[in-house]
C-alpha positions as CSV (number, residue, x, y, z in Angstrom):
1,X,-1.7,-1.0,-87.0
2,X,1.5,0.2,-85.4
3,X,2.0,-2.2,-81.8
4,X,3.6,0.6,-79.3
5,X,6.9,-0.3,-78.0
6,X,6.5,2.6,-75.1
7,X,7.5,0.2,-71.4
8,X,4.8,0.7,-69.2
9,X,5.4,2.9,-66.1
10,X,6.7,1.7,-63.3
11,X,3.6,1.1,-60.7
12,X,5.7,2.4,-57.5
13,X,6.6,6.0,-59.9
14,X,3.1,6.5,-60.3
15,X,1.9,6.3,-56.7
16,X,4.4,8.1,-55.5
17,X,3.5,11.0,-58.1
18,X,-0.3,10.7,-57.1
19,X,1.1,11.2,-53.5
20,X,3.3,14.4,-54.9
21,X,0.4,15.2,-56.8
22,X,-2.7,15.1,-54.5
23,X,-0.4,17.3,-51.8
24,X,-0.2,20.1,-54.8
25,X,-3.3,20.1,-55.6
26,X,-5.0,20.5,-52.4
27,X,-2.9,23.5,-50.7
28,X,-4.5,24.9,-48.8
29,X,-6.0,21.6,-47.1
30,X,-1.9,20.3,-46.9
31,X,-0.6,23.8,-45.2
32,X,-3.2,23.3,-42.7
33,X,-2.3,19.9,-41.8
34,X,1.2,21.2,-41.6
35,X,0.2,24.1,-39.6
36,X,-1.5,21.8,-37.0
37,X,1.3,18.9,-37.0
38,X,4.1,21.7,-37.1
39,X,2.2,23.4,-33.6
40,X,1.9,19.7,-31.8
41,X,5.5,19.2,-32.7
42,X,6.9,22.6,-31.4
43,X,4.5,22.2,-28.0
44,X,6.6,18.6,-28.0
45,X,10.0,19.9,-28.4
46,X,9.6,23.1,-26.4
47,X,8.0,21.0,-23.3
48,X,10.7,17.8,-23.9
49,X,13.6,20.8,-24.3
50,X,12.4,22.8,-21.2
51,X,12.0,19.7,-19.1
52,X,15.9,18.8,-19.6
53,X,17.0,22.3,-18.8
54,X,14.6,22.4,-15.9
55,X,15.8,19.4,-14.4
56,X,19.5,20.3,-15.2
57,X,18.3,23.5,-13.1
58,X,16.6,22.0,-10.0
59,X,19.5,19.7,-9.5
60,X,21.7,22.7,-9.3
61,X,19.4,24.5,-6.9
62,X,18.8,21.4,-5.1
63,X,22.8,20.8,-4.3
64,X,23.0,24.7,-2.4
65,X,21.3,22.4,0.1
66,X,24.7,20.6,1.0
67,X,25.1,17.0,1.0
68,X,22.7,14.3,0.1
69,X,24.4,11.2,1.5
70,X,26.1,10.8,4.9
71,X,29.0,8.4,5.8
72,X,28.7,7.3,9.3
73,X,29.8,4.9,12.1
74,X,27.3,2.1,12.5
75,X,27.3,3.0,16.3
76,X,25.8,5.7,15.3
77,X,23.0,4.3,12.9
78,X,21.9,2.3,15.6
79,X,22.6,5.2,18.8
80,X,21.5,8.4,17.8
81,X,22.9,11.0,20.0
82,X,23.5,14.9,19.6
83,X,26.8,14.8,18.1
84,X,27.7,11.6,16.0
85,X,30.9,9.2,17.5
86,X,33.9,9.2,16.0
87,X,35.2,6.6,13.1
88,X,38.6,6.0,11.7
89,X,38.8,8.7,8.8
90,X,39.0,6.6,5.4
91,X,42.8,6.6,4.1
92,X,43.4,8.7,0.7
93,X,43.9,5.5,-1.3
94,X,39.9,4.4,-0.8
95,X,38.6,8.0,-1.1
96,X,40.7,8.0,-4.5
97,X,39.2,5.2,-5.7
98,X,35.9,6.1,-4.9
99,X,36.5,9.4,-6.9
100,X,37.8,6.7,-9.6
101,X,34.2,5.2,-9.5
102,X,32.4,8.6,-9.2
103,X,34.5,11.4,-10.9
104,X,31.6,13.9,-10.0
105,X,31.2,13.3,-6.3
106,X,32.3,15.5,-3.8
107,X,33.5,14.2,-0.4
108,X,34.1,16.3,3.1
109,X,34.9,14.5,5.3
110,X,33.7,16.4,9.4
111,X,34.6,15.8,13.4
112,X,32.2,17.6,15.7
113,X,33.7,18.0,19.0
114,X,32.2,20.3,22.0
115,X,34.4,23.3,23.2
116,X,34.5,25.8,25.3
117,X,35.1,29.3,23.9
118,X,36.4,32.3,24.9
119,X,37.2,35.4,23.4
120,X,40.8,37.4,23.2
121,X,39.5,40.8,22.7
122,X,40.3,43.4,24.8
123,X,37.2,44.8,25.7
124,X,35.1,41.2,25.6
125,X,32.2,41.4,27.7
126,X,31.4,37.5,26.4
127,X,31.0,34.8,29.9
128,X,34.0,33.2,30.3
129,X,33.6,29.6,29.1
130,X,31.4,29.8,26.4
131,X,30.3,25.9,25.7
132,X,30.1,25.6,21.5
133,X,29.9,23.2,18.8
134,X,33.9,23.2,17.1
135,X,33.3,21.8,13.4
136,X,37.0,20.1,11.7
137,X,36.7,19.9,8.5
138,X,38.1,21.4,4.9
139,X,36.6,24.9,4.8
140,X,37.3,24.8,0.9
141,X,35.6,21.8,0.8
142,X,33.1,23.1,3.1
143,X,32.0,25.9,1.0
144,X,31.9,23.8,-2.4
145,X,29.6,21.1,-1.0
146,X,27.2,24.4,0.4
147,X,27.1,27.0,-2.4
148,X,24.3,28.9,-1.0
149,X,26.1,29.4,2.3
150,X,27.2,33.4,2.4
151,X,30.8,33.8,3.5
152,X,32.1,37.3,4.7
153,X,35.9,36.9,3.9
154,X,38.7,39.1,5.0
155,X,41.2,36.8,3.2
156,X,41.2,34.2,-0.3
157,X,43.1,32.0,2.0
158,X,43.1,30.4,5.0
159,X,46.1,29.6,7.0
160,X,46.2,26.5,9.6
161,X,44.6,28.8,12.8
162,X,42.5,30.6,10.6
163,X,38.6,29.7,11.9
164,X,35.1,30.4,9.9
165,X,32.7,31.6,12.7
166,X,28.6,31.5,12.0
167,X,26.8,34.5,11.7
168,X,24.7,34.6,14.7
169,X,27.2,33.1,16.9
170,X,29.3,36.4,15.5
171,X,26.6,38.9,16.3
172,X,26.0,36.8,20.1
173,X,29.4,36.9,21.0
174,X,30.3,40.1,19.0
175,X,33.0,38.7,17.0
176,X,34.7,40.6,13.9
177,X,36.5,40.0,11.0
178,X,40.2,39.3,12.1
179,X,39.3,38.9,16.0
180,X,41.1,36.2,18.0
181,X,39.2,33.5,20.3
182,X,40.5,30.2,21.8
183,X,39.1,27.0,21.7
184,X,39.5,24.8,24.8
185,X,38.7,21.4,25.3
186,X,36.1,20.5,27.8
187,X,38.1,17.4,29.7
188,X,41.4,16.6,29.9
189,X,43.1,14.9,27.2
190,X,44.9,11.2,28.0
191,X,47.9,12.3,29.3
192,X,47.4,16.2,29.9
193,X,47.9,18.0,32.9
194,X,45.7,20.8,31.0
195,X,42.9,21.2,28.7
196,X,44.2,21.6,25.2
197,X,43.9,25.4,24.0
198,X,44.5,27.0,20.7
199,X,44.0,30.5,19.2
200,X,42.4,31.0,16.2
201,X,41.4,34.4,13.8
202,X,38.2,34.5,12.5
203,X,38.9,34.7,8.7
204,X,35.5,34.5,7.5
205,X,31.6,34.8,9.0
206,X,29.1,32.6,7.5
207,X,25.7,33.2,7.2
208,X,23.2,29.7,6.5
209,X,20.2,30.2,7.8
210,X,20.3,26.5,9.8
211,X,22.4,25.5,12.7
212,X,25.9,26.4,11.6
213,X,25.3,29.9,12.4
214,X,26.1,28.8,16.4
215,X,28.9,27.2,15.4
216,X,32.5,27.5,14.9
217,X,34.4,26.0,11.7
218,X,38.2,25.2,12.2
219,X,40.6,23.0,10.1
220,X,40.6,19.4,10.7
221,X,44.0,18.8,11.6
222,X,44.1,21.2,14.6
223,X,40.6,20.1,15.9
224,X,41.7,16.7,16.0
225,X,45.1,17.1,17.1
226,X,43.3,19.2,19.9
227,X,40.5,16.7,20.9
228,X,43.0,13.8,20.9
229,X,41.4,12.3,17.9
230,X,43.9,11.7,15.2
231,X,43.1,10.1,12.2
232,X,39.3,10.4,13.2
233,X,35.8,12.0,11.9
234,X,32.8,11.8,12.6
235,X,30.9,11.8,9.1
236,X,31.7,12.0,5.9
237,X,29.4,14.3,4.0
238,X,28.9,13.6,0.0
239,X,27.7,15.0,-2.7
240,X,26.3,13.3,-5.6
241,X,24.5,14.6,-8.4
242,X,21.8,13.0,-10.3
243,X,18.3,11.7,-9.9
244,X,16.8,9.2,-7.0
245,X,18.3,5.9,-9.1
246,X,21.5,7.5,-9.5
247,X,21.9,8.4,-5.7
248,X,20.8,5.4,-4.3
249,X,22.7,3.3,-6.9
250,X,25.8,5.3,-5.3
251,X,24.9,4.4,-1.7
252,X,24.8,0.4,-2.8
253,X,27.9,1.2,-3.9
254,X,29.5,3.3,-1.3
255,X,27.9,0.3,0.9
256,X,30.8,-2.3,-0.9
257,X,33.7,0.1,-0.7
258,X,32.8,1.1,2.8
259,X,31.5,-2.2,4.6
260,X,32.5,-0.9,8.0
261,X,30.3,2.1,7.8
262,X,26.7,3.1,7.4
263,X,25.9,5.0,4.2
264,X,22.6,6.6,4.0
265,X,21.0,9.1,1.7
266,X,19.9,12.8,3.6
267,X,16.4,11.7,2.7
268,X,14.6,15.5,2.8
269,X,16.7,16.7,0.0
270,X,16.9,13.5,-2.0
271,X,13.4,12.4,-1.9
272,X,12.0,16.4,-1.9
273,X,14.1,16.6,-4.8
274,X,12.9,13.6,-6.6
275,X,9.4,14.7,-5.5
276,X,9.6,18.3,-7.4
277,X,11.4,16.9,-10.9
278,X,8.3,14.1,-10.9
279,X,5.6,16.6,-10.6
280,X,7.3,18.9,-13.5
281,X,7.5,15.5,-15.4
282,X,3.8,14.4,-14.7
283,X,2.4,18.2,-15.4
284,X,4.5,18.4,-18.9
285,X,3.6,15.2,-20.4
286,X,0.2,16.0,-19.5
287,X,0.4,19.1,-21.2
288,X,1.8,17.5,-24.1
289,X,-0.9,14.4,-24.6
290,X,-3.3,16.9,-24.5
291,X,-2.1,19.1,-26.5
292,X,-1.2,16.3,-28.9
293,X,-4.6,15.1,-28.8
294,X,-6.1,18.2,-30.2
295,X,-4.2,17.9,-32.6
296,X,-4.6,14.7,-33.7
297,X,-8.5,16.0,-33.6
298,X,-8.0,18.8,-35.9
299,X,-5.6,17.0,-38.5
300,X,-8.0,14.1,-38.7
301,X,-11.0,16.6,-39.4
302,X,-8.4,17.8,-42.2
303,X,-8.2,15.2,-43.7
304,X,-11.6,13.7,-43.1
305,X,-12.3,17.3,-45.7
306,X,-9.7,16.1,-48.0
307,X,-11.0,12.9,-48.5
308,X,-14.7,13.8,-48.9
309,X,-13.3,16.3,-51.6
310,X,-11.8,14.1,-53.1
311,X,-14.2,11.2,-53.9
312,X,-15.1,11.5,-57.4
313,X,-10.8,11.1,-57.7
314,X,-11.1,7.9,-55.3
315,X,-14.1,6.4,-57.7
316,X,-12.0,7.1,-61.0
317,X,-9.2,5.2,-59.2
318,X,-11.7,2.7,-58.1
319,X,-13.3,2.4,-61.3
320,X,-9.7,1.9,-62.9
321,X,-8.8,-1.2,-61.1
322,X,-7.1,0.8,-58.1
323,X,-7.9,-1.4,-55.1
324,X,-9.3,0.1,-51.5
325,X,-6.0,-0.7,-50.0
326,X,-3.7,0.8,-52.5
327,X,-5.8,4.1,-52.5
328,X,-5.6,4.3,-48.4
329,X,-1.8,3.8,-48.8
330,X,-1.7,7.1,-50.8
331,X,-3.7,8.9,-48.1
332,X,-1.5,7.2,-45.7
333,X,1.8,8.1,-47.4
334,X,0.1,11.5,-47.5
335,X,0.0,11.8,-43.8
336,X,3.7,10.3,-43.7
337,X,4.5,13.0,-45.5
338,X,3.0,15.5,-43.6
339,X,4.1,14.5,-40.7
340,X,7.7,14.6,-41.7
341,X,7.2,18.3,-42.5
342,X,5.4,18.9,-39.7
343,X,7.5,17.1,-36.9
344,X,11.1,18.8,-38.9
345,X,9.5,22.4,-38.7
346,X,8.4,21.8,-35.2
347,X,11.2,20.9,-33.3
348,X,13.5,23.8,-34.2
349,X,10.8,26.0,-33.6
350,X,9.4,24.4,-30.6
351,X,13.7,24.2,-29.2
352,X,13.9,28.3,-30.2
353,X,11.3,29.2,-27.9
354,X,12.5,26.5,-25.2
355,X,16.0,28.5,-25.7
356,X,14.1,32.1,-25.2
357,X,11.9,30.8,-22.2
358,X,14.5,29.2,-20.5
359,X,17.0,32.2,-20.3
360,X,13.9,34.6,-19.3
361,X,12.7,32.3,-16.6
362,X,15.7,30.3,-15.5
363,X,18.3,32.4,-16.8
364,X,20.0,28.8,-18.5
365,X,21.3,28.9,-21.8
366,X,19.3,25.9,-23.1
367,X,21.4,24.3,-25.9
368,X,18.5,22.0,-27.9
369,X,18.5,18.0,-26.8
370,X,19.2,16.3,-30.0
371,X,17.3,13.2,-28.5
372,X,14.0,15.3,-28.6
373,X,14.7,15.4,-32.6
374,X,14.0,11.9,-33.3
375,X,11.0,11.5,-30.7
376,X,9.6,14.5,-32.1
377,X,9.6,13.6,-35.5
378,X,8.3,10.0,-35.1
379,X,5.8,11.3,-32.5
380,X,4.5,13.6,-35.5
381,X,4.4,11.1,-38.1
382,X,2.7,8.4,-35.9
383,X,0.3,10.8,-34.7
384,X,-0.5,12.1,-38.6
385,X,-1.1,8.6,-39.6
386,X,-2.9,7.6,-36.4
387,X,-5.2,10.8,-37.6
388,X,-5.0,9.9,-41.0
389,X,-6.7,6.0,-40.2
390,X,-10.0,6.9,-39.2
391,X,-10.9,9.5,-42.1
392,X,-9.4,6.9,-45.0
393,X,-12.3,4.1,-43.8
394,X,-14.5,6.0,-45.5
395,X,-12.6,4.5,-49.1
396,X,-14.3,1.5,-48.4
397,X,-17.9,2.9,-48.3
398,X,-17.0,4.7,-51.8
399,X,-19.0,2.8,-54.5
400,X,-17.7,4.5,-58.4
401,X,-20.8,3.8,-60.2
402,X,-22.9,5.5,-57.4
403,X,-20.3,8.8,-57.2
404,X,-20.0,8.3,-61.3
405,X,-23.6,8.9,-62.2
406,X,-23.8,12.2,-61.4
407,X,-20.0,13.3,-62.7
């Protein structure tokens, strides 16, 4: 009798053509494990792509609030007052290298100083002596830390006595575009026989809706070269973007450059900020685990089917030497595999509708996070095996001779 010389097969080629196989076989059972994997992974990466462009959204909307931290004397941390006292204004070099530190912050730096104003116009009908809060400060600067403030401009730009004059103080004092007024200090300045006076042209009403609609916006120079206050502010108003962390990591830091002055985070924007983005946070990955969970109920049911189809297979196997562990591992891999498929299709389906939703809703052109891809995908395959576990106990209960008898 001939002895065959044919190698035996490799052990690890033919599991991994059961695997191949027992997928083929059972279509329709496999596209509906897909189906359901693919849905859980889209809901995922549409809800994990919609929360980054959401976020990137709020923290846009949330800086046409102005600044979020504030520069100030620490007299006047520990003496509030109505208008804040006045600190040496920080030299170019340290504001430099704060930009250095934070390339993304913005910094305006603001004197508030009480004048008395008075219209030029000819046919003014104003009181004479009009007491008003003068605000020094960049008006470029100004109106890129508050992009929700509405400016009426009669010019692009602003000369050295060109003035920015708030909307209802406008319509009070009946100010137009182009008008002159003059700004007069309320005391004599050291050395002075007379208040300091200066004309200025209204170049540009601004509307805000909060209390710099009563007041008067002038360049920096002039209203401290007026008040007698060279070289001095009152705050410095910043801008930083990010999260809570990222603000208040900023503060400790300005707190080092700055020792001499008391930095402090505008606490209703930053914390009502921080307060919105955690309760879109909490909401989506709610959404998500429980979406995610029926899932998980549905693709274990699936393959709770496929194994109970499939156990005069497992009692061949069985009755061929295959042990209990190495015919879960098949129905393991099997779920692997699924999920793989599953979590691929999902994602760029679930980041296509995240694209569509967030240009109809939030008119943002949501590129797709690439670090939703991997999450997504191991989140699927963990979740298929995770469904896959429970169903695949029932190998163990599988007796061949007891199945057999009947084949």
């Amino acid at each position: 009798m001939p002895i065959s010389t044919q190698k035996p097969r490799n052990p690890r080629s033919i599991f991994w053509r059961l695997c191949l196989r027992s997928l083929q076989v059972k279509r329709p059972q496999a596209a509906l494990g897909i189906g359901s994997l693919m849905v859980g992974a889209a809901v995922c990466s549409l809800l994990l792509n919609l929360y980054g462009g959401v976020q990137r959204k709020m923290t846009e909307s949330f800086s046409a609030f102005g600044a979020n931290v504030i520069l100030a004397s620490r007299e006047a941390a520990a003496h509030s007052s109505d208008l804040p006292t006045v600190m040496p204004e920080p030299s170019p070099q340290r504001l430099e290298a704060l930009r250095r530190e934070q390339p993304s912050i913005l910094t305006v730096p603001v004197l508030y100083v009480i004048m008395r104003l008075n219209s030029l116009a000819p046919d003014s009908r104003l009181p004479e002596g009009e007491e008003v809060v003068a605000v020094g400060t960049k008006l470029d600067a100004i109106s890129a830390m508050n992009p929700n403030w509405r400016f009426q401009s009669l010019s692009q730009d602003l000369g050295p006595r060109d003035c920015t004059v708030g909307i209802h103080l406008a319509e009070v004092m009946q100010f137009h575009l182009g008008d002159l007024l003059r700004l007069q200090t309320l005391e004599k300045g050291s050395g002075q026989d007379q208040p300091a006076r200066e004309t200025f042209r209204i170049a540009t009403i601004v509307s805000t809706g909060a209390s710099e609609d009563d007041q008067v916006f002038v360049p920096l120079p002039a209203l401290q070269q007026m008040a007698g206050l060279e070289g001095k502010v009152s705050v410095i108003e910043l801008r930083v973007p990010g999260d809570v962390k990222t603000i208040e990591s900023a503060v400790r830091q300005l707190a080092k450059l700055f020792p001499e002055m008391d930095a402090r985070p505008v606490r209703q924007i930053v914390y009502s900020e921080a307060k919105v983005l955690g309760t879109v946070s909490r909401l989506m990955l709610a959404l998500t685990a429980l979406i995610l969970t029926i899932i998980a109920l549905c693709v274990a049911s699936t393959m709770t089917a496929i194994v109970l189809e499939r156990r005069k297979d497992i009692a061949v196997m069985k009755a061929l030497g295959a042990s209990n562990r190495a015919v879960m591992e098949i129905f393991v891999s099997e779920g692997v595999a699924l999920g793989l498929i599953g979590g691929l299709a999902g994602f760029f389906v679930g980041a296509l509708f995240a694209r569509e939703i967030a240009l109809r809703l939030f008119e943002v052109a949501l590129a797709p996070s690439w670090w939703v891809f991997p999450v997504v995908c191991l989140s699927t395959i963990i979740l298929a095996v995770v469904a896959t576990l429970f169903p695949v106990r029932v190998v163990r209960r599988i007796q061949p001779a007891v199945v057999l008898k009947g084949a």
